[in-house]
FIFIZA-291628 format. One record per residue (C-alpha): residue number from 1; y, x, z. Coordinates in steps of 0.25 Angstrom, whole numbers, plus 2048, in hexadecimal, padded with zeros to 3 digits. Each point is the difference from the previous one (the first is absolute). Example, Ala and Ser with C-alpha at 12.3 -4.5 7.8 and 13.67 -1.06 7.14 Angstrom:
<recs>
n|yy|xx|zz
1|7EE|831|81F
2|80E|806|7FE
</recs>
This chain:
<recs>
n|yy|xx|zz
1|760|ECD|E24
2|7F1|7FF|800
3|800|7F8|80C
4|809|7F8|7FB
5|7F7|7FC|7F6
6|7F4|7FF|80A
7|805|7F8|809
8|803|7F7|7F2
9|7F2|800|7FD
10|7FF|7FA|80E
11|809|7F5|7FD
12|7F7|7FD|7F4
13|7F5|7FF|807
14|805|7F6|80A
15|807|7F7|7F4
16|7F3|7FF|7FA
17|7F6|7FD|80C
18|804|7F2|803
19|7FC|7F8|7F4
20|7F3|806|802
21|800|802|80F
22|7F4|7F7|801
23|7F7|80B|7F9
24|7FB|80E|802
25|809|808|7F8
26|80E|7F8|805
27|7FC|805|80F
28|7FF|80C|7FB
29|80B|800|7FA
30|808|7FC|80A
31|7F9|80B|809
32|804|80A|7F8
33|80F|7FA|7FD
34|800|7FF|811
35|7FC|80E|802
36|80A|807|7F6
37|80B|7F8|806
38|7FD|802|80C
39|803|810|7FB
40|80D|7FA|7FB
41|802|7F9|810
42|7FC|80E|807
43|80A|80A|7F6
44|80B|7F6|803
45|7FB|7FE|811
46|801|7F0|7FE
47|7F5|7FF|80C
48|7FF|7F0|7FF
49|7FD|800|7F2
50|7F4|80C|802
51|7FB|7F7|80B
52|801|7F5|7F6
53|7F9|805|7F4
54|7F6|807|80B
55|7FB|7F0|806
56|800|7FB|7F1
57|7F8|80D|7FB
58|7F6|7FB|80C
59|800|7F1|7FD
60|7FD|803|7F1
61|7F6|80A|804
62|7F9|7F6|809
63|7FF|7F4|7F6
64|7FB|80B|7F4
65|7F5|805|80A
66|7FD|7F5|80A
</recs>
């Protein structure tokens, strides 16, 4: 049940980054929205989606610090 809501919480967060996806906080957010559902991809073992959020989690990482 509590993961349920987690992984919710992940969702949220990646509904929210795109309008603000050109600033600070909406990378962020869709860092953190990545790398809970990225927990959702491993507990269910869909590989191509953890290798998915993994490269996107990169490519946001990379525009927010470089």
């Amino acid at each position: 049940m509590i993961r349920k809501f987690i992984y919710s919480i992940g969702t949220a967060f990646m509904i929210i980054a795109p309008p603000i996806i050109d600033t600070p906080h909406g990378k962020l957010a869709a860092i953190m929205g990545l790398g809970i559902l990225t927990a959702q991809a491993i507990d269910i073992r869909a590989w191509n989606l953890v290798i998915l959020n993994l490269a996107g989690m990169g490519g946001y990482f990379y525009a927010l610090f470089i």
